[in-house]
N, C-alpha and C positions, 0 to 999 in steps of 0.2 A: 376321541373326546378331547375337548381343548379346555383351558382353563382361563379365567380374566381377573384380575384383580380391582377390587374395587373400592379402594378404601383401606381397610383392615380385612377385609371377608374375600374370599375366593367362589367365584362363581363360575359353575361349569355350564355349558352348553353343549345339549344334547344333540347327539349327529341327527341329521334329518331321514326322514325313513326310507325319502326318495331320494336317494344321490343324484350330485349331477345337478343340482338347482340352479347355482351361476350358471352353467356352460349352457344348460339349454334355455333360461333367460335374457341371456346377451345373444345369442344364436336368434329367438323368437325377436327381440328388437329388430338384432342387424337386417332382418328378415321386411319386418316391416316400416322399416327407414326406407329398404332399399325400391321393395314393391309398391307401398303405398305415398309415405309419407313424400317421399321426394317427386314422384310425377301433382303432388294434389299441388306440393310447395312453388314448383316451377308454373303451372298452373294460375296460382295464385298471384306468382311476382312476374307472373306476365299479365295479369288483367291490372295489377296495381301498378304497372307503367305508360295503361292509358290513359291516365288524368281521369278524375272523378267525372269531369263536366262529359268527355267523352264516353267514357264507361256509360252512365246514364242514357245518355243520348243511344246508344247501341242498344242498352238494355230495354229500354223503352221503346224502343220500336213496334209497332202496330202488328206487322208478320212475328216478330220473337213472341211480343206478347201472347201471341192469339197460339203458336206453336207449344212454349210452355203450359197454357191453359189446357190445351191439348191430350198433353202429353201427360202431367200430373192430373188433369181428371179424369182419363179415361183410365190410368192406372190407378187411383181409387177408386173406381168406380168397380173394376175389374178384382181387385184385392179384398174390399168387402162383400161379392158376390162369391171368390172363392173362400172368405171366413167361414160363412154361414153354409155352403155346399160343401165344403171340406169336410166341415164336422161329421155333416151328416153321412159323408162317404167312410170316414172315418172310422163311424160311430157303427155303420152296418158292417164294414170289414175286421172291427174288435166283435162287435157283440154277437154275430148270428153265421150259422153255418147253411151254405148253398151252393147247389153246381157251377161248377169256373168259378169260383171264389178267387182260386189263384191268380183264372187268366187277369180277373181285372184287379187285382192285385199288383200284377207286373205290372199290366196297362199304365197304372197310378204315374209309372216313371218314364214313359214313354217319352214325355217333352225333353229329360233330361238326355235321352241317348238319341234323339232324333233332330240332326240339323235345322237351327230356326226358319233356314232359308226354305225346307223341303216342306217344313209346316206352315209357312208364307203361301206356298204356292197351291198344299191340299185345300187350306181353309178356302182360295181365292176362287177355287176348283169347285168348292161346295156353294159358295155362298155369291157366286157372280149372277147377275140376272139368268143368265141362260145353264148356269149351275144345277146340281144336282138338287140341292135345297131353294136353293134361289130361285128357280123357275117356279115355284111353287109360293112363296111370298112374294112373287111382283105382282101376280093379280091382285093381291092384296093390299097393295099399296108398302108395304116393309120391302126399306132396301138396307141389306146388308154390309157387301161391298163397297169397298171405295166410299165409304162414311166412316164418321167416327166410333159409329155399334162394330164395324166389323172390326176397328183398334178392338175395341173391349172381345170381342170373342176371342182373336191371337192373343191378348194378355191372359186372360181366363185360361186358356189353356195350357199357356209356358207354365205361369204363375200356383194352378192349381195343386200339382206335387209339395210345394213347399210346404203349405198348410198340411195339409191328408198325414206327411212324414214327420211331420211336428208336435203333429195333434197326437199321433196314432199312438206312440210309446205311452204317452202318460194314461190315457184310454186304456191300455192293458191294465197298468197296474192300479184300475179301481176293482174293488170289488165287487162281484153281485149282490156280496151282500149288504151293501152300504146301500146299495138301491131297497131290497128287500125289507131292511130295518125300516126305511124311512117310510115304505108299506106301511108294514107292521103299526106303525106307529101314527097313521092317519094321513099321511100323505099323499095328494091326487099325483097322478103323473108328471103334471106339469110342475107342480111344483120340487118333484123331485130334481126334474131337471133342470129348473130353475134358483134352486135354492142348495142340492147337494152335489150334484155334477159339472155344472158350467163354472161356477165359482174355482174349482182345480181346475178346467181346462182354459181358465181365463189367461193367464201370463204362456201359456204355449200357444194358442190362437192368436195372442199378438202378436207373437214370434214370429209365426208364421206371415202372420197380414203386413210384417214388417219385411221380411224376404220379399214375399209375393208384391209388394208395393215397389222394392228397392229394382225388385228384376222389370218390373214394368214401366218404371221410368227411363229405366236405360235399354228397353227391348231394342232391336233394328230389324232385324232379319225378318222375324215372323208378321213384321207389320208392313213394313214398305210395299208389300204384295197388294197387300189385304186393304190398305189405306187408302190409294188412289193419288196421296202425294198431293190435293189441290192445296195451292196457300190459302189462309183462311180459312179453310175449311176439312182438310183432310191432313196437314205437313204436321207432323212430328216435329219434338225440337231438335232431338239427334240427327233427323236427316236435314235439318237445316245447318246445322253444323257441316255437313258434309258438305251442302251447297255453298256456305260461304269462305271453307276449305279449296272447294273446285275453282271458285272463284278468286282464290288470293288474299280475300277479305278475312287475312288474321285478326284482325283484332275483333273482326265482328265474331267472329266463331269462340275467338276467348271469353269474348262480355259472356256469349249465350251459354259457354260450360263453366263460367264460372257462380251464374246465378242459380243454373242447376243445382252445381255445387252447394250453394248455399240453403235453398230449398229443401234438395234432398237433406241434409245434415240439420237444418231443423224441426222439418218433420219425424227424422229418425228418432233424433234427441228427446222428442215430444214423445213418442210411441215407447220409446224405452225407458221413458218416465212415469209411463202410465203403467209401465208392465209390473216394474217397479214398485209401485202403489200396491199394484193389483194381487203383488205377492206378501207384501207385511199386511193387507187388512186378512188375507186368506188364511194365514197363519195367525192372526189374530182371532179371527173367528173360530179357526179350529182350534 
């Protein structure tokens, strides 16, 4: 215990419960000065050495454009379908007991321990015209592959674990009987779920759709397969980065990571301002 003086009065300052605050504070910084902060900074003060008129001119380009588009809508597109499928997988792995519960339990993390590149190549495998599934939608007229549907199935599927692990904990700790009361109390289903359940799993489902968005913008591996790579019409913006990498054309590969850059961080910012929201009116209503 240390003591301050403050005037005429002595004021003591109670030890903290968890020692060790500074060291593993300036540790946690140094940590991400060195990981983050500094590759975003060199990043940044190399796109702010191509002159504005430049930058624009890169960033506006008609292929960036149309790859960005791409690339952020296919990964919303993919992040809101695993919202709403998450829950639900979520929702049947808290609430109800069934054989292999476990296997597809593990399953849920599969994308995380299995190479994007191996899941590039499965998806490519299922869903190529002469494919296992694929052969089966081209008489149909549905093509998969090599479009921008088969982006969304490889983001769906990296993407999907985030939610389901996000959702899941807090899902535990409802009760049954909180559903039961709101029975009791004249409540149809829908509204139960509408009005006493979703409202708590609101700020972890963004959570999730916030991960599952983040990993989908910057996927590579499990799409380049599956993509088919046409400009205009299939190219990522990652993998265009690479091409104007291959190419030497640094500066064009900076304008495109740094708009990323920018993109992603305000859409983040927006998402973790709604979660934000989503938790003082919840705790308000409750």
């Amino acid at each position: 215990m240390t003591e301050r003086r403050n005037g005429n009065r002595w004021r003591f300052r109670q030890p903290s419960v968890l020692p060790g605050f500074g060291l593993s504070l300036g540790i946690t910084l140094s940590w991400l000065v060195l990981i983050v902060l500094i590759p975003l900074s060199g990043l940044v003060f190399r796109a702010s050495g191509l002159g504005w008129a430049q930058f624009v001119a890169l960033a506006l380009d008609p292929r960036t454009l149309n790859a960005l588009k791409i690339s952020f809508g296919t990964a919303f597109i993919a992040a809101v379908i695993n919202l709403v499928f998450g829950v639900i997988l979520a929702w049947v792995l808290v609430r109800y007991r069934f054989p292999g519960k476990r296997v597809i339990d593990a399953m849920v993390d599969l994308p995380f321990a299995l190479p994007t590149a191996v899941a590039g190549i499965a998806l490519t495998t299922l869903y190529a015209p002469n494919g296992w599934i694929g052969q089966f939608l081209e008489p149909l007229g549905l093509k998969i592959a090599f479009t921008p549907a088969g982006i969304v199935i490889a983001l769906i599927f990296v993407g999907l674990p985030f939610v389901v692990r996000t959702v899941q904990p807090i899902m535990e700790e409802i009760d049954k009987e909180v559903e039961e009361a709101a029975a009791t109390l004249g409540a149809s289903r829908f509204q139960t779920i509408s009005r006493v359940l979703l409202p708590g799993l609101l700020p972890a489902g963004l959570t999730g759709f916030a991960l599952a968005f983040a990993r989908g913008v910057g996927e590579y591996g499990s799409v380049i397969f599956i993509a088919g790579n046409l400009p205009y019409v299939s190219e990522i913006a990652p993998l265009l980065i690479v091409i104007r990498l291959e190419e030497f054309n640094y500066a064009a590969a900076t304008a495109i990571a740094a708009v990323m850059l920018a993109i992603s961080f305000a859409m983040l910012l927006l998402i973790n301002s709604i979660q934000a929201w989503s938790r003082r009116r919840y705790v308000y209503v409750a």
